[in-house]
C-alpha positions as a Markdown table, in Angstrom:
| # | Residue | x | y | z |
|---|---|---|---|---|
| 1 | Unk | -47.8 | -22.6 | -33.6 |
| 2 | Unk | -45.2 | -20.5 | -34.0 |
| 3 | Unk | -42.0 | -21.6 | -36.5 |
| 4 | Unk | -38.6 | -21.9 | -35.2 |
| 5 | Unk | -37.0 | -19.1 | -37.3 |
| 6 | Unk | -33.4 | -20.9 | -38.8 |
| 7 | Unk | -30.3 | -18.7 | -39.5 |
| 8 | Unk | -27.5 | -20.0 | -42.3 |
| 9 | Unk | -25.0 | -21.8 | -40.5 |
| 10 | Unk | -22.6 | -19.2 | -41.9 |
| 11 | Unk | -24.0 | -17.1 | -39.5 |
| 12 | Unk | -23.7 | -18.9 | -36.6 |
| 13 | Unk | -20.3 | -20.0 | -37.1 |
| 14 | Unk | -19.3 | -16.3 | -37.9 |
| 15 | Unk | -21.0 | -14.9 | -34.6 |
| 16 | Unk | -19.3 | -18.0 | -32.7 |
| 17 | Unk | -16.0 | -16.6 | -34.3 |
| 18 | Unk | -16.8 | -13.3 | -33.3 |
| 19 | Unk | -17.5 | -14.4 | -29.3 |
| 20 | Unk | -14.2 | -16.2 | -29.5 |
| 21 | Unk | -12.4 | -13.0 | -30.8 |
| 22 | Unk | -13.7 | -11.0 | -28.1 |
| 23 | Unk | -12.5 | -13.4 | -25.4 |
| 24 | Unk | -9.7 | -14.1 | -27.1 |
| 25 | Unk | -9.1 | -10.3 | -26.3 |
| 26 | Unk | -10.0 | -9.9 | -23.2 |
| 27 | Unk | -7.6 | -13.1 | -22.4 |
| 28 | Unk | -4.4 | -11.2 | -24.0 |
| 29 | Unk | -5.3 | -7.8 | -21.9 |
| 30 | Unk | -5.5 | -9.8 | -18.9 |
| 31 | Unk | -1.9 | -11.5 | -19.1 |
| 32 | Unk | -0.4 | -8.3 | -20.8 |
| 33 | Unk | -1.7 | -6.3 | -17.4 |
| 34 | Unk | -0.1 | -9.3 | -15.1 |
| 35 | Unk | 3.1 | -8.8 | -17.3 |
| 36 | Unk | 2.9 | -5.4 | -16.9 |
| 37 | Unk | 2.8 | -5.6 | -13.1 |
| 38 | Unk | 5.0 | -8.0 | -12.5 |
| 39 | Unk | 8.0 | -6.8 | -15.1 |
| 40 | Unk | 11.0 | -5.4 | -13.7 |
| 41 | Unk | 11.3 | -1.6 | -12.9 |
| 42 | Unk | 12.6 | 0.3 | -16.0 |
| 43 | Unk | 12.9 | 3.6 | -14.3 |
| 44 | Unk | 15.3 | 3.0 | -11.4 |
| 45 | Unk | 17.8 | 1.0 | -13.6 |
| 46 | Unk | 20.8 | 4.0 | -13.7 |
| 47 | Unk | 20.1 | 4.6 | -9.4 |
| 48 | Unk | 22.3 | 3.7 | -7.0 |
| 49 | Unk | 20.4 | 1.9 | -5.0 |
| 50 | Unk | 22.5 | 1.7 | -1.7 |
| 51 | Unk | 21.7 | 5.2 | -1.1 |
| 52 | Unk | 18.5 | 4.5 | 0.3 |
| 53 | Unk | 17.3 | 3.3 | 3.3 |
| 54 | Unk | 20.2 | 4.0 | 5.4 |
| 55 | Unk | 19.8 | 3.8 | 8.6 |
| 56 | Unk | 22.7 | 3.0 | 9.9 |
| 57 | Unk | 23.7 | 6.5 | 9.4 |
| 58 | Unk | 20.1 | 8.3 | 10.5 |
| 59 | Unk | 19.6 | 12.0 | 11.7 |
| 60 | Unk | 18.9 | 11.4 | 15.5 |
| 61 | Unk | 15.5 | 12.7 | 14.5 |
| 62 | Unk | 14.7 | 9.0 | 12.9 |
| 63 | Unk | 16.2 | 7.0 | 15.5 |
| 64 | Unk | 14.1 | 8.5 | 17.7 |
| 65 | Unk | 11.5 | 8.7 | 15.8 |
| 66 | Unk | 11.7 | 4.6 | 15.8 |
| 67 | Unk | 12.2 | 4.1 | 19.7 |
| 68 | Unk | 9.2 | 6.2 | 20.5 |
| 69 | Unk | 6.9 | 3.6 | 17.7 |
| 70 | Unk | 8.6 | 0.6 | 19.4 |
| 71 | Unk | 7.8 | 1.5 | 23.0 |
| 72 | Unk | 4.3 | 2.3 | 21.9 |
| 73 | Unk | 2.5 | 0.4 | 18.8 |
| 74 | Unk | 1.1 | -2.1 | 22.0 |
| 75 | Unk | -1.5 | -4.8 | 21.3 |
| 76 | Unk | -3.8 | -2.4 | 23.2 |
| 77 | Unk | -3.3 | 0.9 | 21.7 |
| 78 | Unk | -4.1 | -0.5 | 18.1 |
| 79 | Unk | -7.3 | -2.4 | 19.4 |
| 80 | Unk | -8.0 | 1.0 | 20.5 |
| 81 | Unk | -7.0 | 2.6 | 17.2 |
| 82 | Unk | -9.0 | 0.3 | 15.3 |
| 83 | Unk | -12.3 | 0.7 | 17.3 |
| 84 | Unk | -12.0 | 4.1 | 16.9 |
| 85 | Unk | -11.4 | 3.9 | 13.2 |
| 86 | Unk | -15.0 | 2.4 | 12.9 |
| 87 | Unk | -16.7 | 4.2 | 15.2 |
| 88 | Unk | -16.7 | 8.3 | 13.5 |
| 89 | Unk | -16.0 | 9.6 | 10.1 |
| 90 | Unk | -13.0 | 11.9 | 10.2 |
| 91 | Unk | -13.8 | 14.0 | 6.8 |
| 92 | Unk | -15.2 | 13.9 | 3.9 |
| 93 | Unk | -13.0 | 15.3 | 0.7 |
| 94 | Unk | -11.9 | 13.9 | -2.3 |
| 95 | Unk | -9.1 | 12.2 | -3.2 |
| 96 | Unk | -7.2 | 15.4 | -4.9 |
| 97 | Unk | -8.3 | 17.5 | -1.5 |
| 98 | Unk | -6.8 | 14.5 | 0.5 |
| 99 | Unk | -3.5 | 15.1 | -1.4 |
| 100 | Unk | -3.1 | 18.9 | -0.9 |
| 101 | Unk | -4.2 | 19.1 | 2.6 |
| 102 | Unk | -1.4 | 16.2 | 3.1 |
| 103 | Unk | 1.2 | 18.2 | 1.1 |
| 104 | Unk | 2.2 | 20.4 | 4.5 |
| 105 | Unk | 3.3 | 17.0 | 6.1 |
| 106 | Unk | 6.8 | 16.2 | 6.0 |
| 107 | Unk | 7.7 | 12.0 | 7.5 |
| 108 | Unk | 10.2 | 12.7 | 10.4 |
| 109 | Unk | 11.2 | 8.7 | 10.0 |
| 110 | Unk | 12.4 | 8.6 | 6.1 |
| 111 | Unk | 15.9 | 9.0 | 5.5 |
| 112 | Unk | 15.8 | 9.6 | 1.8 |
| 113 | Unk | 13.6 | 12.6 | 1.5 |
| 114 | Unk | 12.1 | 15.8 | 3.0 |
| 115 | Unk | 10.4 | 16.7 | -0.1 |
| 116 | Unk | 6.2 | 17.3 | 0.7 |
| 117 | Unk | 4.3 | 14.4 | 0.2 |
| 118 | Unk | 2.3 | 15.6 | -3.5 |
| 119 | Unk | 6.0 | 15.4 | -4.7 |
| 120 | Unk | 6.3 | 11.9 | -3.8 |
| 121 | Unk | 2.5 | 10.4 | -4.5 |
| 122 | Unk | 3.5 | 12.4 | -8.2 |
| 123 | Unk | 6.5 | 11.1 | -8.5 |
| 124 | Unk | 5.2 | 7.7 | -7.5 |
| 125 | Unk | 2.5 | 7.4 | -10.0 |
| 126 | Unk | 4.5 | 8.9 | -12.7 |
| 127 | Unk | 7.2 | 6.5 | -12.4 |
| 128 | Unk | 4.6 | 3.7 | -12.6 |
| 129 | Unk | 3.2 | 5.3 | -15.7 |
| 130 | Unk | 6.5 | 5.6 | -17.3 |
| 131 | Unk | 6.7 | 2.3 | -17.0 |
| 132 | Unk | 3.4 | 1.1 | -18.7 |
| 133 | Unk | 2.0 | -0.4 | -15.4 |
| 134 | Unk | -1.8 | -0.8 | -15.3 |
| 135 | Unk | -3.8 | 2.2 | -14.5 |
| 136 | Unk | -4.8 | 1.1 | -11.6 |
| 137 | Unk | -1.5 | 0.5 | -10.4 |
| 138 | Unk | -0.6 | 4.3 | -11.5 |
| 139 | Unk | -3.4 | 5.2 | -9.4 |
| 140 | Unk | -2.2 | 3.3 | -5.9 |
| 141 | Unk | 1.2 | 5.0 | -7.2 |
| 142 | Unk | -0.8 | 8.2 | -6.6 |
| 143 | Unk | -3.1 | 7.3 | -3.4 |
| 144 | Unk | -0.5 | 5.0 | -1.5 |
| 145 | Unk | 0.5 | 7.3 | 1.3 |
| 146 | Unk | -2.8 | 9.6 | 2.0 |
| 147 | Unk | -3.6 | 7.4 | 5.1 |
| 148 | Unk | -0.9 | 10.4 | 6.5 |
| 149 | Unk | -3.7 | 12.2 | 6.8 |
| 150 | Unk | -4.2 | 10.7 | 10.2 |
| 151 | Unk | -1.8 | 13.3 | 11.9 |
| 152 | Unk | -4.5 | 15.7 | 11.3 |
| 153 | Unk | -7.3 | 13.7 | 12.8 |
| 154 | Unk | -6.0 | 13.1 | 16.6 |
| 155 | Unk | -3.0 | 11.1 | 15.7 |
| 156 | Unk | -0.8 | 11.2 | 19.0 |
| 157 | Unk | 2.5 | 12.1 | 16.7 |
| 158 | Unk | 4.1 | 10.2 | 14.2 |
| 159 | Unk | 4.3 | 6.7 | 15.5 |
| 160 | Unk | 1.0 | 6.2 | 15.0 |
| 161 | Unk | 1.1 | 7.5 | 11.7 |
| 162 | Unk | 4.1 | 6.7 | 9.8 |
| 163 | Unk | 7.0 | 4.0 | 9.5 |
| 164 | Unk | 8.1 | 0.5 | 8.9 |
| 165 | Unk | 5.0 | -1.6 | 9.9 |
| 166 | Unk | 5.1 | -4.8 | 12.0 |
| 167 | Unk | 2.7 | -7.5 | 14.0 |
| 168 | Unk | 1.8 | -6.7 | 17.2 |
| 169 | Unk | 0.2 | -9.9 | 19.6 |
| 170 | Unk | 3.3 | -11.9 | 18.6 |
| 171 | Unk | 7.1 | -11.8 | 19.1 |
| 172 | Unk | 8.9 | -9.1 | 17.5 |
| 173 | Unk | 11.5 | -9.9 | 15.1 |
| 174 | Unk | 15.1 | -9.2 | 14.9 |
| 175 | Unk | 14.2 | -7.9 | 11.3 |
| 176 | Unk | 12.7 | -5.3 | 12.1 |
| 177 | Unk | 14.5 | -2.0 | 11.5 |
| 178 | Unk | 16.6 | -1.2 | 14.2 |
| 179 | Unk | 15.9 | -4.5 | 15.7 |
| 180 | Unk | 14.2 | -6.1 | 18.8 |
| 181 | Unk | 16.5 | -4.0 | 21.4 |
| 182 | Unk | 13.9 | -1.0 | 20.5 |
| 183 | Unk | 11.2 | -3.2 | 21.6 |
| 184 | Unk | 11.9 | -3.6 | 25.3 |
| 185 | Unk | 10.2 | -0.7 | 26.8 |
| 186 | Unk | 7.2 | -2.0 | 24.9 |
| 187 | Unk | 4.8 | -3.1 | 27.2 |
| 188 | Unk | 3.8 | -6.2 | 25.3 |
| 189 | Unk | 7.9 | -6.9 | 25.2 |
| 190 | Unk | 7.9 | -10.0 | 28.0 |
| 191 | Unk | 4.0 | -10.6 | 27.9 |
| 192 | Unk | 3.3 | -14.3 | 28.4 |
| 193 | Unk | 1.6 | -14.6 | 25.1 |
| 194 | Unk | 2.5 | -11.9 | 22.8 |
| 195 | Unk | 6.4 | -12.4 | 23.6 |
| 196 | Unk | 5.8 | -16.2 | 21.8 |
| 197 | Unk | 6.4 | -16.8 | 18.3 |
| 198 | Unk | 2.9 | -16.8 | 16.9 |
| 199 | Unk | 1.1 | -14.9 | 20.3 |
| 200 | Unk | -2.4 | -14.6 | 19.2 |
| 201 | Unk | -2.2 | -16.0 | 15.7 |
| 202 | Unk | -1.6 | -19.4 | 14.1 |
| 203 | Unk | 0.4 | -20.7 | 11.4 |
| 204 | Unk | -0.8 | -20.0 | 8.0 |
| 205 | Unk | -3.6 | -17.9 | 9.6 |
| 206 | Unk | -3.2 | -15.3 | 7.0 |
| 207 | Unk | -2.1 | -11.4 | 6.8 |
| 208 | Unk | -6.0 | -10.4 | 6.9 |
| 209 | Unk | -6.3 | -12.3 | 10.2 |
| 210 | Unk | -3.0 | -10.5 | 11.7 |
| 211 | Unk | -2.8 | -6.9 | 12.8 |
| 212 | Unk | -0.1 | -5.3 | 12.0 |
| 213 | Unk | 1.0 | -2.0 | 14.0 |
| 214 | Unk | -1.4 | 1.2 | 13.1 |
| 215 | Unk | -0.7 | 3.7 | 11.0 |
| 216 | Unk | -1.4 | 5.2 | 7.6 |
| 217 | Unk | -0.9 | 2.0 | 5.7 |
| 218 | Unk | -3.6 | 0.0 | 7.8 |
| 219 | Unk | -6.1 | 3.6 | 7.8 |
| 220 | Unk | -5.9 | 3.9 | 4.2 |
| 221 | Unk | -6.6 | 0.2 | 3.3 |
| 222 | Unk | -9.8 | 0.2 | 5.2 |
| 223 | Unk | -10.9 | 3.2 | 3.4 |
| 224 | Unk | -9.8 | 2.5 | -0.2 |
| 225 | Unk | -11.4 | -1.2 | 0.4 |
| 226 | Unk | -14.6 | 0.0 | 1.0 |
| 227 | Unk | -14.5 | 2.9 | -1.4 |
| 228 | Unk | -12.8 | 1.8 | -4.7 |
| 229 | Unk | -12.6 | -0.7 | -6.8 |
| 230 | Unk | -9.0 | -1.2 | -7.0 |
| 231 | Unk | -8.3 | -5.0 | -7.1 |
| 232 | Unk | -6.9 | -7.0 | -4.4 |
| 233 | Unk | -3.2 | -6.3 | -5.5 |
| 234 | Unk | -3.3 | -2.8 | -5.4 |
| 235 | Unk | -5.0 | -3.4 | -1.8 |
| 236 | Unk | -1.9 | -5.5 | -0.5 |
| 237 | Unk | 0.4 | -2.7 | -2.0 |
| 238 | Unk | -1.9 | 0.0 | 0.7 |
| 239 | Unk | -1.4 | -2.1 | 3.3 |
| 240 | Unk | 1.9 | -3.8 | 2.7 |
| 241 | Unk | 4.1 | -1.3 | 1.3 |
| 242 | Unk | 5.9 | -0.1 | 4.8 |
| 243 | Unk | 6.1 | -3.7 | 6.0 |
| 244 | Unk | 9.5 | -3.9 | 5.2 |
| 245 | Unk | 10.3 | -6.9 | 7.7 |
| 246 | Unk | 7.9 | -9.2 | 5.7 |
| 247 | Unk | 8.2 | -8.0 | 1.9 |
| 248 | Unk | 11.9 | -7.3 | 2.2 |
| 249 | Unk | 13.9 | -9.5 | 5.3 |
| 250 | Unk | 11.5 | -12.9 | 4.5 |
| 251 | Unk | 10.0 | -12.1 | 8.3 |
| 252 | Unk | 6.7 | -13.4 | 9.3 |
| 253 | Unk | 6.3 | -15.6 | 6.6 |
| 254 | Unk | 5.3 | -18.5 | 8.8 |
| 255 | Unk | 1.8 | -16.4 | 8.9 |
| 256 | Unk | 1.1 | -16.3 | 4.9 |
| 257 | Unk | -1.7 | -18.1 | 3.3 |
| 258 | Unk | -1.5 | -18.8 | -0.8 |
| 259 | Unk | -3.1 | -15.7 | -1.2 |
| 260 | Unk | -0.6 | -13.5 | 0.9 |
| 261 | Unk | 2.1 | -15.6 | -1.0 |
| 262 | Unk | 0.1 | -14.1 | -4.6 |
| 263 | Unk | 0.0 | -10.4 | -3.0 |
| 264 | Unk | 3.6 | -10.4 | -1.8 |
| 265 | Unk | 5.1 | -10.5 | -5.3 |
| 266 | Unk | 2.7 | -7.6 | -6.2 |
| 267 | Unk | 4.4 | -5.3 | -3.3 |
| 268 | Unk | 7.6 | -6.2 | -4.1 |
| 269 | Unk | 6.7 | -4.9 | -8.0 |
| 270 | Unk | 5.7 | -1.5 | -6.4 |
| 271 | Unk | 7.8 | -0.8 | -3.6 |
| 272 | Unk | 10.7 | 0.5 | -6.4 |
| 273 | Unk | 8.3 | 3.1 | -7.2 |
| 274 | Unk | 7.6 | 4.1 | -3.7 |
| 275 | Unk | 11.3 | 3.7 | -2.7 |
| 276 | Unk | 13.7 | 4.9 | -5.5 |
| 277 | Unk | 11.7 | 7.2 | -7.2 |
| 278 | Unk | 12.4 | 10.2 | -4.9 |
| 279 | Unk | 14.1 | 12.4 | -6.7 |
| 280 | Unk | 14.8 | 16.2 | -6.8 |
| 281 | Unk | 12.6 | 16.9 | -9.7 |
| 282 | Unk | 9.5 | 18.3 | -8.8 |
| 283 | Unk | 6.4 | 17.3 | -10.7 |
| 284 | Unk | 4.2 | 19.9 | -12.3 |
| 285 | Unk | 1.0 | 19.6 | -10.5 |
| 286 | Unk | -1.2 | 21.2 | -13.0 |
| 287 | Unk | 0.2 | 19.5 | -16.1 |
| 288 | Unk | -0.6 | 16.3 | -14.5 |
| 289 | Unk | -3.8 | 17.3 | -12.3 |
| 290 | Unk | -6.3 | 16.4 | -15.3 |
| 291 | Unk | -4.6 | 12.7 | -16.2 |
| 292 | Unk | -4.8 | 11.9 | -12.4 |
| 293 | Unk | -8.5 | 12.9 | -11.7 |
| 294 | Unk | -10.0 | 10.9 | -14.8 |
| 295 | Unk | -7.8 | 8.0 | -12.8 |
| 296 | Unk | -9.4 | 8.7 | -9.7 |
| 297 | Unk | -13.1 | 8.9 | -11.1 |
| 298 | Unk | -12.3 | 5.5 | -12.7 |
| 299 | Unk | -11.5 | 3.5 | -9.6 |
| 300 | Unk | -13.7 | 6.1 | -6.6 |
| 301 | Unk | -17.4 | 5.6 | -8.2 |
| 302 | Unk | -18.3 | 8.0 | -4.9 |
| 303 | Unk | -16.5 | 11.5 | -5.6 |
| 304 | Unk | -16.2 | 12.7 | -2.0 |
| 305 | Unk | -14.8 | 9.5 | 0.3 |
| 306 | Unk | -15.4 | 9.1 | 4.0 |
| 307 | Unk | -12.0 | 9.6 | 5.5 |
């Protein structure tokens, strides 16, 4: 028979003290990261901030930029979009190739910039650093606009690539920049069920279960989802950040479950840093290159992605 060995309860107490510690820890990370993520913007505090996003007074190039996305982003077309999404592989790179093959694209619908996109995905994740965000968030800071890669893979322009995101299968709303008038050459504009309020969905059916008009938001989501570990915040900042109508004008709101009401205040914590920290100081690429690819092995455990 073998004898229970016995420890001094000392020891026991002290190792009990010691696992309490640790979580103890791990607790206070935890709520310092959530304060983190959810403090106010320190970067953007001297910017005027009516300078942006005004598209009242937008080149021609913009406005008709956004008439050619509303006459086309159709309930069809993104069933289509989405089938062939999952049905080939586009590439394979890694993230930092993703970034410069994207930096020759310049967005013919934003009004604040025409710097290349590296600037902006630097200047992004730099302000987020600045700010002591969580890493991960630095990293979506870094990532958030890649899905642009889609002109480059049989895009049919740049309405199905970039701009303020919407629902399609339900009414359109009057928030929605330049406003419902842009919609009436869309096909699904006066369709018996996708002209009603909620079309295909129902109340409190949830953002996962709506589809909201395709483009590099929706195309990056699906790949960082499947690819990464970042957590489900920095996934609604992917998705969510050019839904302007929903995280900005209070639209669609009759859709959100509790989770969608959790992610909303996580896009509205990043949109400052993917709205008001264009600038005209360009980031040094190199300086900043070896930070950003220890970030990206962190959070990518596969090196080269399936794009």
């Amino acid at each position: 028979m073998v004898s229970a060995v016995l420890y001094p309860a000392s020891t026991n107490i002290e190792a009990t003290s010691d696992n309490i510690d640790a979580v103890n820890i791990l607790k206070a990370n935890a709520q310092q990261a959530a304060k983190d993520l959810y403090e106010e913007s320190e970067f953007d505090k001297a910017k005027d901030k009516t300078t942006f996003r005004q598209f009242n007074d937008a080149c021609d190039q913009v406005r008709n930029f956004y008439a050619q996305q509303h006459t086309l982003q159709t309930v069809a077309f993104n069933l289509k979009a989405r089938n062939d999404f999952h049905n080939k592989t586009r590439a394979r790179m890694t993230v930092w190739e993703a970034m410069e093959k994207l930096n020759t694209f310049i967005d013919e619908c934003d009004p604040d910039t025409q710097e290349s996109q590296m600037t902006h995905l630097l200047q992004s994740a730099e302000a987020i650093r600045k700010d002591g965000k969580p890493r991960w968030m630095q990293l979506v800071g870094l990532i958030h606009d890649l899905g642009k890669l889609l002109f480059f893979f049989g895009a049919q322009g740049q309405w199905d690539v970039v701009g303020d995101t919407f629902p399609v299968g339900c009414a359109f709303d009057d928030r929605i920049i330049f406003g419902t008038e842009s919609f009436k050459k869309n096909e699904d504009f006066s369709h018996p069920i996708y002209s009603t309020k909620f079309g295909i969905y129902s109340p409190g059916c949830g953002l996962e279960n709506v589809m909201l008009s395709w483009g590099h938001d929706e195309y990056l989501y699906h790949i960082v989802k499947d690819q990464s570990t970042i957590p489900d915040e920095g996934l609604a900042m992917i998705r969510y950040h050019s839904f302007y109508p929903w995280h900005r004008e209070d639209a669609y709101h009759e859709l959100m479950n509790e989770h969608d009401r959790k992610m909303l205040e996580a896009v509205r914590a990043f949109n400052p840093y993917d709205l008001y920290s264009k600038s005209d100081e360009v980031p040094k690429v190199e300086e900043l290159k070896p930070y950003y690819l220890e970030l990206i092995d962190e959070y990518f455990p596969t090196n080269v992605l399936r794009w």
